[in-house]
MARMARGU-477837 format. One record per residue (C-alpha): residue in one letter; x, y, z. Coordinates in steps of 0.2 Angstrom, whole numbers. Example, Ala and Ser with C-alpha at 12.3 -4.5 7.8 and 13.67 -1.06 7.14 Angstrom:
! MARMARGU-477837
@r->A	x->62	y->-22	z->39
@r->S	x->68	y->-5	z->36
This chain:
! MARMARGU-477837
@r->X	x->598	y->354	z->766
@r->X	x->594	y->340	z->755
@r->X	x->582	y->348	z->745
@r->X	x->596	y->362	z->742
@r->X	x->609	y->349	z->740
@r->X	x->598	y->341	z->726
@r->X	x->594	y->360	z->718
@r->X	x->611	y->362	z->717
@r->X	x->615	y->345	z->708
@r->X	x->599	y->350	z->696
@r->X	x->606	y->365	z->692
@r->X	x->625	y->360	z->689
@r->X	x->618	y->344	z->678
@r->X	x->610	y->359	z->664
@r->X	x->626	y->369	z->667
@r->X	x->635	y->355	z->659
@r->X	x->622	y->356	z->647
@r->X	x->623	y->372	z->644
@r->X	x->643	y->370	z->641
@r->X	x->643	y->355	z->629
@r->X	x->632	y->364	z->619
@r->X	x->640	y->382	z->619
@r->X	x->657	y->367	z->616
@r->X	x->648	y->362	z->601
@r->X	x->643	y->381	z->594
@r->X	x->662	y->382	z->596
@r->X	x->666	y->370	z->584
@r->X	x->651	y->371	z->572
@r->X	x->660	y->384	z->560
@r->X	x->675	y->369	z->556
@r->X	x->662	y->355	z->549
@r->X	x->655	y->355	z->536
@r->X	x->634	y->354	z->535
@r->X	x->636	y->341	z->521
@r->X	x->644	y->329	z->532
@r->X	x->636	y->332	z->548
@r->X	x->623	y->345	z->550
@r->X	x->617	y->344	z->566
@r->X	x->630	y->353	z->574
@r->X	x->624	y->371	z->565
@r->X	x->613	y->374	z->573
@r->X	x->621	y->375	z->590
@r->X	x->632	y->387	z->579
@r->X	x->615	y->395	z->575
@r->X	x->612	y->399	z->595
@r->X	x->630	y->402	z->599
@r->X	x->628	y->421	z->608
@r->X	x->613	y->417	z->617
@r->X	x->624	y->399	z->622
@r->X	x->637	y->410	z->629
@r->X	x->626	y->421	z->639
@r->X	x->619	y->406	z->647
@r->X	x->635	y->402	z->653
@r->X	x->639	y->416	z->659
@r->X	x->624	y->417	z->671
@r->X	x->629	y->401	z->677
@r->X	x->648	y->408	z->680
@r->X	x->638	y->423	z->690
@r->X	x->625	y->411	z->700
@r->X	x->641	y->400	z->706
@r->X	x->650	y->414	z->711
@r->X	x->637	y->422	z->720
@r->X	x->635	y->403	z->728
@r->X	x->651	y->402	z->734
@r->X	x->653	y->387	z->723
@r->X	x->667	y->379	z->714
@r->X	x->657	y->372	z->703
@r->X	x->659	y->392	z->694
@r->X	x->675	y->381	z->685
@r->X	x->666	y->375	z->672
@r->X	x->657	y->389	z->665
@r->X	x->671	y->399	z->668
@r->X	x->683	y->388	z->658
@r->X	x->671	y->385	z->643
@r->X	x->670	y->403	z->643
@r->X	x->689	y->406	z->642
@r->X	x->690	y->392	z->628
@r->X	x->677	y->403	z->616
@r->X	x->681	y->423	z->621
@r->X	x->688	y->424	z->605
@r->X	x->672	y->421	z->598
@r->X	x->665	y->437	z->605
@r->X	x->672	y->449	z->595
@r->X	x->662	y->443	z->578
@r->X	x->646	y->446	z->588
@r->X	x->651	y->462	z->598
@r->X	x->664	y->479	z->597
@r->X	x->667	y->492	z->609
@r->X	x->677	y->507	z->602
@r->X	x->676	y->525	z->605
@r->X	x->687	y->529	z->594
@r->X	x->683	y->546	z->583
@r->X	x->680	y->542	z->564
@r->X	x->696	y->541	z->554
@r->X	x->694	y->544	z->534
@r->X	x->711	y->542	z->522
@r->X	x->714	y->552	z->509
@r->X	x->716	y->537	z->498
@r->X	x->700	y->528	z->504
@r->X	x->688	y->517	z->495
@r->X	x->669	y->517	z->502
@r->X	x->662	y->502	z->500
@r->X	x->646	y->497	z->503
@r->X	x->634	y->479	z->504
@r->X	x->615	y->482	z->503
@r->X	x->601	y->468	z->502
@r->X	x->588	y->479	z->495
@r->X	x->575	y->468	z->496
@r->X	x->568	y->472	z->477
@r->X	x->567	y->488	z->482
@r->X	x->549	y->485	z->490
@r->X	x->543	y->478	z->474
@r->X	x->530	y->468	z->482
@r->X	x->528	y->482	z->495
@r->X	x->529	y->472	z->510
@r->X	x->532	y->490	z->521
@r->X	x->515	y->496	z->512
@r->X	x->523	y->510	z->509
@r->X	x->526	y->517	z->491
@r->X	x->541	y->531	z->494
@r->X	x->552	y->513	z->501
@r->X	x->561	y->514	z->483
@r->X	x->563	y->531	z->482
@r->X	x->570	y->532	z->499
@r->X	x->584	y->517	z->496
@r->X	x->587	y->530	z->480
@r->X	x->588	y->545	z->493
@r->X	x->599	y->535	z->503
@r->X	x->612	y->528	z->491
@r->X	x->612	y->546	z->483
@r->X	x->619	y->553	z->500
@r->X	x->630	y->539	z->503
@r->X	x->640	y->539	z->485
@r->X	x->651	y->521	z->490
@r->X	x->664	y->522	z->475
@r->X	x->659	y->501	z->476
@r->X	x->641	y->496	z->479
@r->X	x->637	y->478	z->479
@r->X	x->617	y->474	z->481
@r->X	x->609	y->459	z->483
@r->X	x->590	y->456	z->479
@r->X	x->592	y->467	z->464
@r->X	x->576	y->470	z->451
@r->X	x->576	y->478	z->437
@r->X	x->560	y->481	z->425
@r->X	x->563	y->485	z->407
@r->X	x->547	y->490	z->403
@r->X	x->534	y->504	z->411
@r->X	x->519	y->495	z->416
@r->X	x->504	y->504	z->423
@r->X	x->511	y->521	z->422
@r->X	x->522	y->514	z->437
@r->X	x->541	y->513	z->432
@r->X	x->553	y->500	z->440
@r->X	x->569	y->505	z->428
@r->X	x->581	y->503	z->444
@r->X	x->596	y->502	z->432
@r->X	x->593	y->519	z->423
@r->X	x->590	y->529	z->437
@r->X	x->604	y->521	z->450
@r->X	x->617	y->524	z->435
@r->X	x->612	y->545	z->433
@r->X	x->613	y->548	z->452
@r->X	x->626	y->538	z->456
@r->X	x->647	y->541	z->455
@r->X	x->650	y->525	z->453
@r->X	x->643	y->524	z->434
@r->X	x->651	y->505	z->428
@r->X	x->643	y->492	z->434
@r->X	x->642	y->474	z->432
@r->X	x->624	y->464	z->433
@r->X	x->620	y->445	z->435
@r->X	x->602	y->439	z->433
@r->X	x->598	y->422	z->442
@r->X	x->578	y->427	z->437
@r->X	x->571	y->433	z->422
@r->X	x->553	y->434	z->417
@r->X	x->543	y->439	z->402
@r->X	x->563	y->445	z->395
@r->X	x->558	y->462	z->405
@r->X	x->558	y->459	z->423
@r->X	x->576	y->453	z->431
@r->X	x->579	y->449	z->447
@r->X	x->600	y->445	z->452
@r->X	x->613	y->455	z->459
@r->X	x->624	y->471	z->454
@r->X	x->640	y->479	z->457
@r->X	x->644	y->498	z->454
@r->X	x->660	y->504	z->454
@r->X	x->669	y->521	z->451
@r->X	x->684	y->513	z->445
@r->X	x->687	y->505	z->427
@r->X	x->682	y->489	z->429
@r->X	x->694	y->477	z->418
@r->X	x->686	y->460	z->418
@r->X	x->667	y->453	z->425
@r->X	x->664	y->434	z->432
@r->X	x->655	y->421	z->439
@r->X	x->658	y->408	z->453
@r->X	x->646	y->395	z->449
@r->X	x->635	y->385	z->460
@r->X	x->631	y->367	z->458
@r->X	x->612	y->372	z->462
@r->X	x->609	y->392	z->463
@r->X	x->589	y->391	z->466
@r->X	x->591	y->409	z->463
@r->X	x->607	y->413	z->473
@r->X	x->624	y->419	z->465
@r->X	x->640	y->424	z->467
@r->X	x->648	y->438	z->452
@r->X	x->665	y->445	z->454
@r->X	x->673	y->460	z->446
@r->X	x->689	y->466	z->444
@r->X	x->691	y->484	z->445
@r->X	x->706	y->496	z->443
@r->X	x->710	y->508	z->459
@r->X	x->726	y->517	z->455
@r->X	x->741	y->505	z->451
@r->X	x->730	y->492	z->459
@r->X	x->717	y->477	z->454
@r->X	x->704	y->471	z->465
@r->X	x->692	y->458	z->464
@r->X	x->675	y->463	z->471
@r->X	x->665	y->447	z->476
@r->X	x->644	y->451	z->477
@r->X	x->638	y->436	z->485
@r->X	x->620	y->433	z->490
@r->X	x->620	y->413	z->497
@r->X	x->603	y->402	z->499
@r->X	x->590	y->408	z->511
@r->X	x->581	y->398	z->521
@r->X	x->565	y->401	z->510
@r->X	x->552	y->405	z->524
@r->X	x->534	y->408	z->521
@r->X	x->521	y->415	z->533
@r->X	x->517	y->395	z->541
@r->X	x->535	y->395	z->545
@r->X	x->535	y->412	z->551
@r->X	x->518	y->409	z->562
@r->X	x->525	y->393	z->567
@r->X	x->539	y->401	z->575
@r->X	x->529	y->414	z->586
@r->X	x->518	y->398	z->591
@r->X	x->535	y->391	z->599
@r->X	x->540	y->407	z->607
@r->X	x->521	y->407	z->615
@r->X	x->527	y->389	z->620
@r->X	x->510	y->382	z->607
@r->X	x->517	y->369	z->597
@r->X	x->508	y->363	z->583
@r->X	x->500	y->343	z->583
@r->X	x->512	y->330	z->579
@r->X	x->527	y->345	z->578
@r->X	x->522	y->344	z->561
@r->X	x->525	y->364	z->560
@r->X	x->539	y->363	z->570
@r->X	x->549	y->348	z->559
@r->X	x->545	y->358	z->542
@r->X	x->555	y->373	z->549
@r->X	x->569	y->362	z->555
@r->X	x->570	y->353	z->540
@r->X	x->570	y->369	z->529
@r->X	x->584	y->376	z->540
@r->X	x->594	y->359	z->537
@r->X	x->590	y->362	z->518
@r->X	x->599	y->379	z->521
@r->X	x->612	y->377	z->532
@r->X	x->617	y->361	z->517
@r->X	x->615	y->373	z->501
@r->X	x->627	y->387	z->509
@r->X	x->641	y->376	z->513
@r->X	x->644	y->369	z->495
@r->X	x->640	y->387	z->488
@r->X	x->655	y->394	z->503
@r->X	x->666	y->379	z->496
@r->X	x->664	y->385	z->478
@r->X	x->667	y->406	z->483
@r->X	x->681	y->402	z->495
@r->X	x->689	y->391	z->479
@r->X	x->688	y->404	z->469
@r->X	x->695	y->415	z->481
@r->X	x->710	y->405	z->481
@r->X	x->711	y->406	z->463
@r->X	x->710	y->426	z->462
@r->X	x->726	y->432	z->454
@r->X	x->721	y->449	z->465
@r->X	x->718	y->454	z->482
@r->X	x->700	y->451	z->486
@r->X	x->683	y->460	z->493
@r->X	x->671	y->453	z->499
@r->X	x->653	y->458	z->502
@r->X	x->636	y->449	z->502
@r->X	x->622	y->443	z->512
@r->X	x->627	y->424	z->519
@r->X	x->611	y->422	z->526
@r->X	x->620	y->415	z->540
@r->X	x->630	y->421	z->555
@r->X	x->649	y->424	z->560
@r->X	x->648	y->403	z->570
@r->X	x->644	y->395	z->554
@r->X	x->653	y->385	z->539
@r->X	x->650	y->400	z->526
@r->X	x->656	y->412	z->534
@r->X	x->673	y->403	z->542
@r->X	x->673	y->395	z->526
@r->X	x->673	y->412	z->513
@r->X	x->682	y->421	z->525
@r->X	x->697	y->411	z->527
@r->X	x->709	y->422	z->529
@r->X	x->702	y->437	z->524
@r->X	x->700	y->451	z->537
@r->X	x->683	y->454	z->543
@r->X	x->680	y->473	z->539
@r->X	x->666	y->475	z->556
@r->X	x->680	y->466	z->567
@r->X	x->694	y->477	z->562
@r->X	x->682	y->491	z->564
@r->X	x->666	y->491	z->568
@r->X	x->656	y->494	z->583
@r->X	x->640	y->488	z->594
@r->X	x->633	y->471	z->589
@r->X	x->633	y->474	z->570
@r->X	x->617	y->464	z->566
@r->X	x->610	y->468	z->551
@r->X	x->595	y->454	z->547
@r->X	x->578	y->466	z->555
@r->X	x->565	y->454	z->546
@r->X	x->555	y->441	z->559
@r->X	x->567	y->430	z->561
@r->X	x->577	y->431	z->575
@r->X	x->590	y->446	z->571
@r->X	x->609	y->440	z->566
@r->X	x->622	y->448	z->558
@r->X	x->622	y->440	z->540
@r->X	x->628	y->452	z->528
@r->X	x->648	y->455	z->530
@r->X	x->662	y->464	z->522
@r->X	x->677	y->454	z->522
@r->X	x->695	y->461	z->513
@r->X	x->712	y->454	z->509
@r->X	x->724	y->461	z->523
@r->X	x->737	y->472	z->512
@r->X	x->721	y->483	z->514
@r->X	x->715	y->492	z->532
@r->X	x->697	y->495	z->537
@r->X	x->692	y->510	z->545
@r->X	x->673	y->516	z->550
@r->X	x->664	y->500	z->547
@r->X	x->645	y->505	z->549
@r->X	x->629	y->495	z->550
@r->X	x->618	y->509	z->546
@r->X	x->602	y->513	z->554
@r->X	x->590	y->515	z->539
@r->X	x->574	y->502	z->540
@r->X	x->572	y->501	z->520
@r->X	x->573	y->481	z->519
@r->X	x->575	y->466	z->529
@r->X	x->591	y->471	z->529
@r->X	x->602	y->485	z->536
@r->X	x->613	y->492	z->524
@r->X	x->632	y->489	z->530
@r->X	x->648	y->500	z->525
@r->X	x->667	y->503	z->527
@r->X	x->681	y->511	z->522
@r->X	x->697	y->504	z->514
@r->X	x->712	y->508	z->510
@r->X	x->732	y->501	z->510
@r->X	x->739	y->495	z->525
């Protein structure tokens, strides 16, 4: 009986664990890396914080134990949580006649480097944007090659521009080499588009944020394309972390340490470049979309910070757990849609197609 007694005290002293951190999750998206970063990355392991909890809530239960309290009420504090990691509808598609497709696609360099060692990968993100036809496409990790080199072309602009409707396009380089080979963002649009800019960053290290302001109908929209700091991991970092899921940590944590520091680094750089998009946001003399790769999930500062109070397109209307990140870092939804709300979402889509490290997301829009 004492044994059980003590098991029981063991187990209730990790719930409470388990609850301060899944408390701390709670509150990560409201302070700011810069001043005190630790806190994201409970932010970082917020569902799988919550599903703790909730087998602790099922273990007391099935106890007959009061202690069932806790996990129940830290539960109830952070349900609203849930939705920006999970969507159940069954609800047919619904398509307006006065619709805008928009679509957000990390492309990856269309396989420039040919990490799926497969040499149709371009074509195929070509095949797939033909089909799709969004009136506004916004990639991230876009290259574009000027020249022909080897017989092998990488004219990404030329061709995207004759296939596609939408023909007007606006492009930011954060990388250029040899004045040939560009690597930046783009944004497409089948609509006029009136005026082209730039929310700037303090250090970009390749990152940006361009916005475009397009005419649809008797309305202007600003489109932001934002593609925030990555955490910058090589293959160490990568080996290191299936070393810590084998439970085979390196000597001295020295591997280990590296990786945290670099998702310190990370977690930092995206909070000042979120301050700066969400200031410009503020600015916007028209209602705002929003699309990019955050490279970081719905319980961090970005993305509370960008998205303010824009409406989260894959909230309103999406469905299933919306994770988009399929590289080997642990999967998260990092690429978002957000929108000013005098506009309403309908059939927000994470698409299926393996073509990145990314899964292409889309959404329809149109006024409330």
């Amino acid at each position: 009986m004492k044994r059980l007694k003590f098991l029981h005290k063991l187990l209730f002293f990790f719930n409470v664990l388990a609850a301060i951190s899944l408390l701390l999750a709670y509150v990560s998206p409201y302070i700011n890396p810069s001043d005190f970063w630790p806190v994201a990355f409970f932010g970082l392991g917020l569902p799988y914080l919550f599903l703790i909890n909730v087998i602790f809530l099922l273990i007391w239960v099935i106890l007959g134990n009061m202690r069932f309290v806790l996990p129940l009420l830290i539960i109830f504090l952070g349900y609203k949580s849930v939705p920006r990691y999970f969507q159940l509808r069954f609800n047919p598609p619904v398509e307006k006649e006065n619709s805008i497709k928009v679509m957000s696609f990390n492309v990856r360099v269309f396989d420039l480097y040919m990490w799926s060692k497969d040499k149709s990968t371009r074509n195929q993100i070509f095949d797939f944007l033909k089909e799709e036809q969004p009136d506004v496409l916004c990639l991230q990790e876009f290259y574009q090659s000027d020249t022909t080199r080897s017989n092998y072309e990488f004219k990404t602009l030329d061709t995207l521009v004759q296939f596609l409707k939408a023909k007007n396009y606006h492009t930011y380089y954060t990388t250029t080499l040899r004045r040939t080979d560009h690597w930046g963002l783009v944004t497409f649009s089948r609509f006029p588009i009136l005026n082209k800019g730039l929310v700037p960053f303090e250090k970009s290290a390749g990152n940006a944020c361009i916005f475009t302001d397009i005419q649809v109908g008797p309305k202007i929209y600003r489109v932001y394309n934002a593609h925030l700091a990555s955490i910058k991991l090589n293959k160490h970092d990568y080996k290191a972390m299936q070393k810590i899921n084998q439970n085979d940590y390196s000597n001295d944590f020295d591997d280990e340490k590296l990786l945290f520091s670099k998702l310190k680094a990370g977690f930092i750089r995206r909070a000042t470049q979120a301050d700066s998009i969400n200031s410009s946001i503020q600015n916007s003399p028209y209602p705002v979309i929003v699309c990019g790769d955050f490279n970081d999930t719905p319980a961090s500062y970005a993305y509370q910070t960008i998205r303010g109070e824009l409406i989260d397109g894959f909230i309103e209307s999406g469905s299933g757990s919306g994770q988009t990140y399929i590289g080997e870092f642990p999967s998260f939804r990092i690429d978002y849609i957000l929108h000013d709300d005098i506009l309403k979402s309908e059939n927000f889509t994470t698409h299926s197609e393996k073509l990145s490290d990314h899964h292409p997301i889309s959404v329809l829009l149109h006024p409330r």
